[in-house]
C-alpha positions in Angstrom: -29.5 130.4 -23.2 -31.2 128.6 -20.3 -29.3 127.3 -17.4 -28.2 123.7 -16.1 -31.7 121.3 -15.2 -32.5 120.5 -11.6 -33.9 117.3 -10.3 -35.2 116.0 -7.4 -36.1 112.6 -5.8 -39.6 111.4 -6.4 -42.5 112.6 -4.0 -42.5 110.0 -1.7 -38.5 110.1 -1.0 -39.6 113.5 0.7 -42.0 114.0 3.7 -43.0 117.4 4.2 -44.7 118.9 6.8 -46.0 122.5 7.4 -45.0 124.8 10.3 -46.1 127.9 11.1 -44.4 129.9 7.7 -41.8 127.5 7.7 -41.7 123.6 6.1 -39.9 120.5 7.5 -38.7 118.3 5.1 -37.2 114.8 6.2 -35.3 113.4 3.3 -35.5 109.5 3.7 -32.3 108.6 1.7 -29.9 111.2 3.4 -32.0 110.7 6.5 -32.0 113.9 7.0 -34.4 116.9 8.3 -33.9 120.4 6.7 -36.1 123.8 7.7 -37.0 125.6 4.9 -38.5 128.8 3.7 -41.0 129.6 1.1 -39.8 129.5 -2.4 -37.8 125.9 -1.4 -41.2 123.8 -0.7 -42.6 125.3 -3.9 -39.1 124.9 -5.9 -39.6 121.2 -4.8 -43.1 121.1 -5.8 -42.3 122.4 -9.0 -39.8 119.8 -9.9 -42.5 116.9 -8.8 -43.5 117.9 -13.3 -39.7 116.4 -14.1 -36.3 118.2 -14.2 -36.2 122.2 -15.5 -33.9 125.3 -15.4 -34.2 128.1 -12.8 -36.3 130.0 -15.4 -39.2 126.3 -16.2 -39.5 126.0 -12.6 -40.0 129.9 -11.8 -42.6 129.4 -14.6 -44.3 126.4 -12.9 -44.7 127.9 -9.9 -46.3 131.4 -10.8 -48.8 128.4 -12.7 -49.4 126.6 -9.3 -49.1 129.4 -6.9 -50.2 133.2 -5.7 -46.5 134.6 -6.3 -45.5 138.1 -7.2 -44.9 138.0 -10.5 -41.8 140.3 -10.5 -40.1 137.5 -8.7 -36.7 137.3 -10.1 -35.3 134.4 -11.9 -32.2 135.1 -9.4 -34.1 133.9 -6.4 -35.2 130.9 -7.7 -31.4 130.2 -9.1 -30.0 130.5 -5.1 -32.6 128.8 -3.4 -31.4 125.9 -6.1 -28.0 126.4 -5.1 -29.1 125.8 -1.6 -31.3 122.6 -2.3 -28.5 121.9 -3.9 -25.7 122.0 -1.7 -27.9 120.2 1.0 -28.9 116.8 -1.1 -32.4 118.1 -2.0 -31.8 118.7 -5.7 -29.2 117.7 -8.3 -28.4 118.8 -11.3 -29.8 116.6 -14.2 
């Protein structure tokens, strides 16, 4: 059974920038900016291919990115929670 689809805005409602391990993200609708961790830049990446579960998404990014590939499904699932709960993803 998969899980509930995330979605995100398109690319350009997000401005990323890189910092030293960590990612700013200024969110022009909420006009917002949120510092994240690595798997959240990559989450949002991920979701650039159209809205998936915690399981399409963890699959997209072992695609795009060096990951360990024991990465749990659970880690994906909370860092979604916390997109969530911030504006950056919704569910679909």
């Amino acid at each position: 059974m998969t899980g509930p689809l995330y979605a995100a805005d398109p690319p350009g409602a997000v401005r990323t920038v890189a910092l030293d391990g960590l990612t700013a993200l200024f969110h022009a609708p909420s006009g917002m900016t949120h510092i994240v961790a690595s798997p959240a830049p990559e989450i949002l990446e991920a979701l650039t291919e159209g809205p998936a579960d915690a399981a399409a998404i963890l699959a997209r990014i072992r695609a795009r990115f060096d990951v360990d590939e024991e990465a749990p499904a659970e880690l994906i699932e909370a860092r979604l929670g916390e997109l969530e709960a911030v504006g950056l993803v919704r569910r679909a």
